[in-house]
Backbone of each chain as nested JSON, in Angstrom:
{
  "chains": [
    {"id": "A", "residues": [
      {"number": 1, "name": "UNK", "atoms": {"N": [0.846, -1.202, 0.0], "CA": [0.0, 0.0, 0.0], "C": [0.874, 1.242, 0.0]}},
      {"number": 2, "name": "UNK", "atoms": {"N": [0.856, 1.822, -0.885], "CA": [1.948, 3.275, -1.115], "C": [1.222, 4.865, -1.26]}},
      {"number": 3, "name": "UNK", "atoms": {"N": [-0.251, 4.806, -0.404], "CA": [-1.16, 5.522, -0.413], "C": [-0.292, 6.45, 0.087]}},
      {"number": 4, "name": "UNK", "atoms": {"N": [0.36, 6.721, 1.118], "CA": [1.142, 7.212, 2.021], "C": [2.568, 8.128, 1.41]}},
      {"number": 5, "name": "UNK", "atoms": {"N": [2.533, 6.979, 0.586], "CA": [3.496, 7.488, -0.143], "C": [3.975, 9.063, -0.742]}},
      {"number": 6, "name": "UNK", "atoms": {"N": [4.985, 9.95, -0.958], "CA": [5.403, 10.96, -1.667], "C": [6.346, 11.836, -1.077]}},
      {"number": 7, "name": "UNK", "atoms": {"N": [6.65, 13.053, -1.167], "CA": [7.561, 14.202, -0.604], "C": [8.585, 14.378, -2.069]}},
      {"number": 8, "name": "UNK", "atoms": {"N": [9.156, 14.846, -1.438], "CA": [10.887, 15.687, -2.49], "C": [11.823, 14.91, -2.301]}},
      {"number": 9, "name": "UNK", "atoms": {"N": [12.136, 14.568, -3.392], "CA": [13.896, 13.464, -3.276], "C": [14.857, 13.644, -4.007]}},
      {"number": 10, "name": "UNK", "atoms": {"N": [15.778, 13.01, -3.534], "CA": [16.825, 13.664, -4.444], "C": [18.265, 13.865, -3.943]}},
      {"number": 11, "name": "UNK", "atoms": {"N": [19.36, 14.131, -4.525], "CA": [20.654, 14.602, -4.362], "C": [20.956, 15.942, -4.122]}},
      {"number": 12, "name": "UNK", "atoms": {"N": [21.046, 16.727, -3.107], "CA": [21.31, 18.307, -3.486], "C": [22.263, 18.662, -4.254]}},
      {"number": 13, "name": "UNK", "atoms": {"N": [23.585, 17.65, -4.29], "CA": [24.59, 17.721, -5.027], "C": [24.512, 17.903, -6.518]}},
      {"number": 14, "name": "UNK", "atoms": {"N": [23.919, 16.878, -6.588], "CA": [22.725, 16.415, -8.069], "C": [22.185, 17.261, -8.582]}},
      {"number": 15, "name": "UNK", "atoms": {"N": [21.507, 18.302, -7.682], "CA": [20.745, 19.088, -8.736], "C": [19.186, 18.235, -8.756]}},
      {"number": 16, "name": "UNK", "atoms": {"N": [19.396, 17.121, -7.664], "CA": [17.776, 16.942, -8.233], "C": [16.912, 17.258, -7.359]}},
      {"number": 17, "name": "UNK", "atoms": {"N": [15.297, 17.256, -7.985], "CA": [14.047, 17.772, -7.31], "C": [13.169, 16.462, -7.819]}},
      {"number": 18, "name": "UNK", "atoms": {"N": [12.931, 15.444, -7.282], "CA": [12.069, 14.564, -7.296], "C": [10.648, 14.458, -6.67]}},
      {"number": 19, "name": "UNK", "atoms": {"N": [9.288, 14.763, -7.224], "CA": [8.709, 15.485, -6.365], "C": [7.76, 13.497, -6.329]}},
      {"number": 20, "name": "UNK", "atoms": {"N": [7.595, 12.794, -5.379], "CA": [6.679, 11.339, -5.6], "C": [5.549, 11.955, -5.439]}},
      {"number": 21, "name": "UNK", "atoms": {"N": [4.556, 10.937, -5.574], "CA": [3.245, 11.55, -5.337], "C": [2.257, 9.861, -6.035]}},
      {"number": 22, "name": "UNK", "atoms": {"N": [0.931, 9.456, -4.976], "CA": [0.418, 8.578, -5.339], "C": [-0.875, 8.775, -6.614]}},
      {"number": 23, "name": "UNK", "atoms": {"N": [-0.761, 8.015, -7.865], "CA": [-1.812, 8.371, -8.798], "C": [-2.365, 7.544, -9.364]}},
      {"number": 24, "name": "UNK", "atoms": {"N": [-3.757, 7.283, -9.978], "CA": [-4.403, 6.368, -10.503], "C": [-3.765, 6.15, -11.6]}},
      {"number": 25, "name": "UNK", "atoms": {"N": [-3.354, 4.917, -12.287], "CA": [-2.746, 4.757, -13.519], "C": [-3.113, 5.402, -15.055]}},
      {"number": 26, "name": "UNK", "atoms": {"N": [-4.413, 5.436, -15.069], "CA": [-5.221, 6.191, -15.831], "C": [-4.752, 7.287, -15.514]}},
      {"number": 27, "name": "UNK", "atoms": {"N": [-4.972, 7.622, -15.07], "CA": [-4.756, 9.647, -14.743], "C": [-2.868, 9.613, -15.28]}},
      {"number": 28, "name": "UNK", "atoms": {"N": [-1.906, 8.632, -14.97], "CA": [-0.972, 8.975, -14.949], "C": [-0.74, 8.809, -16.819]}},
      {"number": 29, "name": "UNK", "atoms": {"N": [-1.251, 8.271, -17.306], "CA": [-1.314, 7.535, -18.811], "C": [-1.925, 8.228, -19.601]}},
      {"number": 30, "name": "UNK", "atoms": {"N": [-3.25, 9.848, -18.801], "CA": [-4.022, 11.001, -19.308], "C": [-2.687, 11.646, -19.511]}},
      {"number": 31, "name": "UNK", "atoms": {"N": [-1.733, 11.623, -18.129], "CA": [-0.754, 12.786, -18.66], "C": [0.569, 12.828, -19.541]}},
      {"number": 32, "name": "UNK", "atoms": {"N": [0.122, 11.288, -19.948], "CA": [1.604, 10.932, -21.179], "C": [0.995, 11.481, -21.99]}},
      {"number": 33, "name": "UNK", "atoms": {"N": [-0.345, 10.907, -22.301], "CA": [-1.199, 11.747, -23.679], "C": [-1.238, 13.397, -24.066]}},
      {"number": 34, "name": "UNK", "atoms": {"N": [-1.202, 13.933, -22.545], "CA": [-1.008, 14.942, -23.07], "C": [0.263, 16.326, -22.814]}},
      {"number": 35, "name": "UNK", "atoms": {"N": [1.023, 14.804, -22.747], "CA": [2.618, 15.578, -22.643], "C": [2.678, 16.14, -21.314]}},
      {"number": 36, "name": "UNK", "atoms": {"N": [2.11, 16.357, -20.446], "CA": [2.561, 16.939, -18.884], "C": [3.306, 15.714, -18.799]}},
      {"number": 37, "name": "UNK", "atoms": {"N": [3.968, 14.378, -18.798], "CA": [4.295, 13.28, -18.304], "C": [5.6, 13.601, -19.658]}},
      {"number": 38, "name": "UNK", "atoms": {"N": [6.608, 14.362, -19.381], "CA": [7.786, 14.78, -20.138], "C": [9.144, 14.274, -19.764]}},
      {"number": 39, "name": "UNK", "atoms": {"N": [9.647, 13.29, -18.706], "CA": [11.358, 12.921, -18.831], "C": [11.095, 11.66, -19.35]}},
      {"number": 40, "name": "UNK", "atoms": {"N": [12.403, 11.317, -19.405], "CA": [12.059, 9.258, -20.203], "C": [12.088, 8.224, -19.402]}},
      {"number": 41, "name": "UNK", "atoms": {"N": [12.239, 8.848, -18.364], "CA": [12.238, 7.395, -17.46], "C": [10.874, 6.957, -16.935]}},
      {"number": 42, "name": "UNK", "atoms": {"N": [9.745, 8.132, -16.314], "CA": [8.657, 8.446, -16.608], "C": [7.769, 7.659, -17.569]}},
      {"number": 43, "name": "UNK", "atoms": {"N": [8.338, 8.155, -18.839], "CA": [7.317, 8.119, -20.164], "C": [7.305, 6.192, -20.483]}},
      {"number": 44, "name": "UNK", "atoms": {"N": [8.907, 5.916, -20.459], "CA": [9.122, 4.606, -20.228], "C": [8.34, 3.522, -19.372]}},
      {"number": 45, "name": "UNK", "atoms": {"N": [8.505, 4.241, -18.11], "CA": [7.732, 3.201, -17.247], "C": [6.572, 3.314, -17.629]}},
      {"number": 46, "name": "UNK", "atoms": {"N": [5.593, 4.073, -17.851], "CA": [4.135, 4.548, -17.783], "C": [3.756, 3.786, -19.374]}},
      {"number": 47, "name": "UNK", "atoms": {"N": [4.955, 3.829, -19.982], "CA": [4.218, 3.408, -21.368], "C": [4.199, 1.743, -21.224]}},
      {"number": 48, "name": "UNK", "atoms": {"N": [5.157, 1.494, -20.597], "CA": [5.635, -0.11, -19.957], "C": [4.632, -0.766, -19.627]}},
      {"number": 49, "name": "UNK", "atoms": {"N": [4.402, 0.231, -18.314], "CA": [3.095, -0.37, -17.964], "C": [1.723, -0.488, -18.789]}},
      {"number": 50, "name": "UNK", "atoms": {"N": [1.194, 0.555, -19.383], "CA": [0.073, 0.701, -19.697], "C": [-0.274, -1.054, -21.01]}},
      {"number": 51, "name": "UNK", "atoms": {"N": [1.472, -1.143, -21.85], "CA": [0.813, -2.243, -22.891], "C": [1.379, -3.453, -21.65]}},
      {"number": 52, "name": "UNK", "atoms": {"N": [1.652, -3.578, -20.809], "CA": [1.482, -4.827, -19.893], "C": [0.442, -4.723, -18.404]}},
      {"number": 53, "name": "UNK", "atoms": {"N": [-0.209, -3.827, -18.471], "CA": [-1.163, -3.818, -17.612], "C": [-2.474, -5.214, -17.558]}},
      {"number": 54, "name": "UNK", "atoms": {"N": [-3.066, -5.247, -18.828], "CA": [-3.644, -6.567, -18.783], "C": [-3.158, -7.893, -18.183]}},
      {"number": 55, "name": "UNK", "atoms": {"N": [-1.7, -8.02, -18.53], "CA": [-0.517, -9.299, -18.07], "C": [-0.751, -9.319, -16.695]}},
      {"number": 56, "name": "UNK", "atoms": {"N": [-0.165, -8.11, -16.23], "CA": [0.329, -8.102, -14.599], "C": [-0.793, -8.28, -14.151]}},
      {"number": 57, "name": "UNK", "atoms": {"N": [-1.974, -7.844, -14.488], "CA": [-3.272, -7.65, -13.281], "C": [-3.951, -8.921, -13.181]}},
      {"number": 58, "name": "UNK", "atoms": {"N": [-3.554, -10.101, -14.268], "CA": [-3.774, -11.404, -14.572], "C": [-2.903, -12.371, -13.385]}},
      {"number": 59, "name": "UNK", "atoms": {"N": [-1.426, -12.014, -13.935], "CA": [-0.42, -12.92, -13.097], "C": [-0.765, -12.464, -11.776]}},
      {"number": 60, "name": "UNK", "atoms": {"N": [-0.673, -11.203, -11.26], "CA": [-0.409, -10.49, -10.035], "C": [-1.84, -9.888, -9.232]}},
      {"number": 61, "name": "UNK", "atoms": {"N": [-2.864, -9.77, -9.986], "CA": [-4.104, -9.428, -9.139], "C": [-4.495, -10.177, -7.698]}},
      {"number": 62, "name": "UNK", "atoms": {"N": [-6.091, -9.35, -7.577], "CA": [-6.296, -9.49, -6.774], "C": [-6.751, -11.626, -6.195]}},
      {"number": 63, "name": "UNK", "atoms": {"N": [-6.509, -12.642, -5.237], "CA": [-6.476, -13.256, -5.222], "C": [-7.95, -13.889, -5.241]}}
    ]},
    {"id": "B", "residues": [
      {"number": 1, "name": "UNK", "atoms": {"N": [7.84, 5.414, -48.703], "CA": [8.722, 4.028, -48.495], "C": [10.034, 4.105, -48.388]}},
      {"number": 2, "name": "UNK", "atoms": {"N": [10.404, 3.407, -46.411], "CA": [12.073, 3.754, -46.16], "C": [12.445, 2.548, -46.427]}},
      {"number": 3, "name": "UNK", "atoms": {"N": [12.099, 1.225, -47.35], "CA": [12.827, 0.155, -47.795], "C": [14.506, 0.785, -47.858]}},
      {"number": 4, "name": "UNK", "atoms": {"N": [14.52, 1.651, -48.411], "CA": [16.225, 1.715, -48.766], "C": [17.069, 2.39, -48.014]}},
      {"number": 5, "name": "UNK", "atoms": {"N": [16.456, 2.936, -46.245], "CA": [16.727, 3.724, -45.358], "C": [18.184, 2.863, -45.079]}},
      {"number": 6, "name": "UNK", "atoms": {"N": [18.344, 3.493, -44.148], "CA": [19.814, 2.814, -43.792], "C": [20.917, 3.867, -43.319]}},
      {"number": 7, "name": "UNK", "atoms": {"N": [22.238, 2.566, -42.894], "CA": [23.324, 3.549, -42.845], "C": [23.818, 4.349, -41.384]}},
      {"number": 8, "name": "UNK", "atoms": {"N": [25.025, 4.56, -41.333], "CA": [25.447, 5.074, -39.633], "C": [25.265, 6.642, -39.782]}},
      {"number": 9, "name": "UNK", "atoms": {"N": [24.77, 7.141, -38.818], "CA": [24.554, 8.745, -38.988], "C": [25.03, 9.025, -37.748]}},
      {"number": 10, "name": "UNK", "atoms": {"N": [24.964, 10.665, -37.407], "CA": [25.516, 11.443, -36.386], "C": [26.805, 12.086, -36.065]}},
      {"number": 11, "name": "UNK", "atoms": {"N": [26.953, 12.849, -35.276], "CA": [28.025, 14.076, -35.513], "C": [29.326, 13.291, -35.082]}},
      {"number": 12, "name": "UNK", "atoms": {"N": [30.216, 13.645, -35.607], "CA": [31.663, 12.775, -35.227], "C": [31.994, 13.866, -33.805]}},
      {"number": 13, "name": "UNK", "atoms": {"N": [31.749, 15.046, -33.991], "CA": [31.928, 15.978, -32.789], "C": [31.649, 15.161, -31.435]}},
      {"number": 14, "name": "UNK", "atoms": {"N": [30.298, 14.734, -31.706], "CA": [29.284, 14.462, -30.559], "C": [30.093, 13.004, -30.594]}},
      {"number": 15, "name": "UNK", "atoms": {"N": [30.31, 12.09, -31.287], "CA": [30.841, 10.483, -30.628], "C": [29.945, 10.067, -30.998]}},
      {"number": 16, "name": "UNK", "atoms": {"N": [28.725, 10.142, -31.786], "CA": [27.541, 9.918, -32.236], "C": [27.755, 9.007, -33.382]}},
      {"number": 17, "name": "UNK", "atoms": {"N": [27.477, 7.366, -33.297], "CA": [27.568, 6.538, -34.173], "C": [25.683, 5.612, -34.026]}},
      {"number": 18, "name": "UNK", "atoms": {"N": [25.171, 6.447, -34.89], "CA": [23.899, 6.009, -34.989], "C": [23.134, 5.096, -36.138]}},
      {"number": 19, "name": "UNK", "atoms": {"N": [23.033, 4.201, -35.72], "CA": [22.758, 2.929, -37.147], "C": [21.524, 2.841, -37.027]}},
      {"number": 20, "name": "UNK", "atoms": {"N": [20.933, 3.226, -38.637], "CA": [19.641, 3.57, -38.648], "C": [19.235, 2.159, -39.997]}},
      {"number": 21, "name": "UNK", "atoms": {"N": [18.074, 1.931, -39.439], "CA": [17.819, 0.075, -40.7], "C": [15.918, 0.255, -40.104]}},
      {"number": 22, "name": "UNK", "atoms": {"N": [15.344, -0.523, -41.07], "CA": [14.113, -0.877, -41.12], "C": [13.546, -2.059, -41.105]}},
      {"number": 23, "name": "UNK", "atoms": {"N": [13.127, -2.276, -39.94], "CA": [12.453, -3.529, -39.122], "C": [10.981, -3.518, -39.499]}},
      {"number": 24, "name": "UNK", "atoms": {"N": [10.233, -4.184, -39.498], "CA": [9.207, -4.723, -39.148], "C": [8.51, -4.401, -37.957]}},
      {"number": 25, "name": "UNK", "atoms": {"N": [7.245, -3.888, -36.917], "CA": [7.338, -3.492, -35.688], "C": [7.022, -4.522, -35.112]}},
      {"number": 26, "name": "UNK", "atoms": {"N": [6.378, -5.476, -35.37], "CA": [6.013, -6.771, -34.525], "C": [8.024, -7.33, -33.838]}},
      {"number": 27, "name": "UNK", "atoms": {"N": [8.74, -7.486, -34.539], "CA": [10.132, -7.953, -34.587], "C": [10.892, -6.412, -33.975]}},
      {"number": 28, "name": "UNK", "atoms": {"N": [10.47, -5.317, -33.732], "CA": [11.176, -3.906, -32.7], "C": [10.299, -3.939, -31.689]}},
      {"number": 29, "name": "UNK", "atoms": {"N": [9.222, -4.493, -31.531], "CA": [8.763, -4.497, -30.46], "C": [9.294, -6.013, -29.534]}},
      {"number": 30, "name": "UNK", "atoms": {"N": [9.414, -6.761, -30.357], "CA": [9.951, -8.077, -29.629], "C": [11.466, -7.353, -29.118]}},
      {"number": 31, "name": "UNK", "atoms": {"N": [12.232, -6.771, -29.653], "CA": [13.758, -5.883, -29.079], "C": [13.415, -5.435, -28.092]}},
      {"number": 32, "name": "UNK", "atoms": {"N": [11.834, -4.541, -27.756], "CA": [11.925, -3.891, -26.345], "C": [11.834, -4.938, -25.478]}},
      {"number": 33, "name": "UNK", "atoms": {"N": [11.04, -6.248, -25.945], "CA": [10.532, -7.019, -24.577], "C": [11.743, -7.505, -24.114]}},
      {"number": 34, "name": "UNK", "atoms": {"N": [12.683, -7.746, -25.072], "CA": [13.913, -8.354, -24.783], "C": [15.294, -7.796, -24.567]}},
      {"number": 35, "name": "UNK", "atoms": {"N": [15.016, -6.474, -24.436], "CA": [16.373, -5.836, -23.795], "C": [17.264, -5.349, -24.64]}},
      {"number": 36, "name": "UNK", "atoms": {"N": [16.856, -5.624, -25.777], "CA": [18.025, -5.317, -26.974], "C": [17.651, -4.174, -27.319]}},
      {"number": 37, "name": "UNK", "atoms": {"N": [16.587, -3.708, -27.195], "CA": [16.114, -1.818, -27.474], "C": [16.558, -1.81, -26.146]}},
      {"number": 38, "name": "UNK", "atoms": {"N": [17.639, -0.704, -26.148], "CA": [18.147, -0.054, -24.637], "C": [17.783, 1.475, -24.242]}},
      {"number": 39, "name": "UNK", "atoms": {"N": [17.559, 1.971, -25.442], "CA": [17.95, 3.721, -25.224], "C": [16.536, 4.056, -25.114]}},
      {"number": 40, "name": "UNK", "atoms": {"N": [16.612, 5.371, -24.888], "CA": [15.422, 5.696, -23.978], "C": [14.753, 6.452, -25.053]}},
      {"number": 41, "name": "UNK", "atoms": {"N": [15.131, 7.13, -26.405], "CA": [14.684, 7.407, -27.532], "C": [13.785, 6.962, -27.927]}},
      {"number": 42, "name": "UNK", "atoms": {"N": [14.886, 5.64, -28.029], "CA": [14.002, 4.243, -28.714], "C": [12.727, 3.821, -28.068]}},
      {"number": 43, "name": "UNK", "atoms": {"N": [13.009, 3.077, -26.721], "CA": [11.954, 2.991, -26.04], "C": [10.937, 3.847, -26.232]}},
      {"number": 44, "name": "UNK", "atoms": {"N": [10.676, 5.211, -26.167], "CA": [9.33, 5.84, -25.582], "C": [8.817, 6.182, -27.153]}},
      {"number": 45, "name": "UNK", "atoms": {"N": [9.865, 5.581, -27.998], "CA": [8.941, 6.232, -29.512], "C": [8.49, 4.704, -29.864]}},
      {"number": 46, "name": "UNK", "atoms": {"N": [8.941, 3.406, -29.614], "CA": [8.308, 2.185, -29.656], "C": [7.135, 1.661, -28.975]}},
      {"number": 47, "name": "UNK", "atoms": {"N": [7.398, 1.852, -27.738], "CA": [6.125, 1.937, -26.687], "C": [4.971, 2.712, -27.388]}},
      {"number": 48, "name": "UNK", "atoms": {"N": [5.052, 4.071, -27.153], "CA": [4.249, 5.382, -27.984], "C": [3.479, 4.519, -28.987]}},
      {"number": 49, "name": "UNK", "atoms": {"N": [4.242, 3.59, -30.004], "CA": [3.885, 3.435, -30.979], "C": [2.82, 1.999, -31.119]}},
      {"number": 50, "name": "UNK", "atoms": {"N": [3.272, 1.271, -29.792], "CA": [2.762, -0.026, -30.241], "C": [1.218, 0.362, -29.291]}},
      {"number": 51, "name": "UNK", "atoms": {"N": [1.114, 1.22, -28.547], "CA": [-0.056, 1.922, -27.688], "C": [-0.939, 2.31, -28.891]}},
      {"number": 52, "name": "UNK", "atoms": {"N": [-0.453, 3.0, -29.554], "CA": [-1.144, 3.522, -30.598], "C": [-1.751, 3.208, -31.986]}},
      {"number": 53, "name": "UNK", "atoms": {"N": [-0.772, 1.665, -32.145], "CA": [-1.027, 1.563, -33.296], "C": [-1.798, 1.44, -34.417]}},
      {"number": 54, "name": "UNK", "atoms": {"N": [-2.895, 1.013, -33.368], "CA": [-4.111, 0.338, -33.916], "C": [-4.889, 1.858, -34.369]}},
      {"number": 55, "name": "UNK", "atoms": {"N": [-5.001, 2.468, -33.465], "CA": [-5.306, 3.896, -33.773], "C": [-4.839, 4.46, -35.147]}},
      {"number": 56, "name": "UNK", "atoms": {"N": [-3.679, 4.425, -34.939], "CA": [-2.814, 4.985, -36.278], "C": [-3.065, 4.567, -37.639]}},
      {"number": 57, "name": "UNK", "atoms": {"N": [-3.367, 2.688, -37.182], "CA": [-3.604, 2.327, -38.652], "C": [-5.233, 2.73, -38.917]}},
      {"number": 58, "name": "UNK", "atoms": {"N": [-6.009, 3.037, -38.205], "CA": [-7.829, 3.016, -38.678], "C": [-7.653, 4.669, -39.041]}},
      {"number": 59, "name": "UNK", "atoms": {"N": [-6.756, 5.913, -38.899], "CA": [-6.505, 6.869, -39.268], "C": [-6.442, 7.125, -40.594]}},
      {"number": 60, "name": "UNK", "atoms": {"N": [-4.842, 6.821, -40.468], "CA": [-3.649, 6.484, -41.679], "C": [-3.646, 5.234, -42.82]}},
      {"number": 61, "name": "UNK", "atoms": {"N": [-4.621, 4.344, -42.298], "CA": [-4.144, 3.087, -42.92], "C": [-4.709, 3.097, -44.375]}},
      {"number": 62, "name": "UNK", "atoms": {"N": [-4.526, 1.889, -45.294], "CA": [-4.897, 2.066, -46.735], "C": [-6.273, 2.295, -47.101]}},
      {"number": 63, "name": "UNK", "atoms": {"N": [-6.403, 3.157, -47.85], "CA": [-7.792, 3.512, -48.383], "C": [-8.204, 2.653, -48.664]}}
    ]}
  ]
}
């Protein structure tokens, strides 16, 4: 359960600003469509998921 | 029609040795499942694409 989940992460050294945050997959797959969902690691996973979503929710659902 | 596409491209400045060839997408999409598509280019314009495709072809596809 990662409801709980989010805050700022990151390296200060780095330069990074990681902001988490918990979201419905849909909503996160609205914002590839419409480009708010912009680095590649992001776009990668989200696109990953979305054409193996049927798979996983098969192998891995609810029991 | 890129039948005759091909060939290494990119800036010698940059270290840029880019080999460009024409696959089939059923056989570039089997590369992502299998690790052999690595780059993150690649990935999110393959993904992008196999999400879409069906779309693309009832658009675009032959008159």
């Amino acid at each position: 359960d990662l409801e709980a989940a989010g805050g700022v992460h990151g390296l200060d050294e780095e330069h990074e600003d990681i902001r988490g945050f918990v979201t419905p997959l849909d909503a996160a797959l609205a914002a590839v469509a419409s480009g708010e969902a912009n680095n590649a690691p992001l776009l990668v996973s989200l696109l990953w998921l979305a054409l193996n979503r049927d798979r996983l929710a098969a192998e891995w659902g609810p029991a």
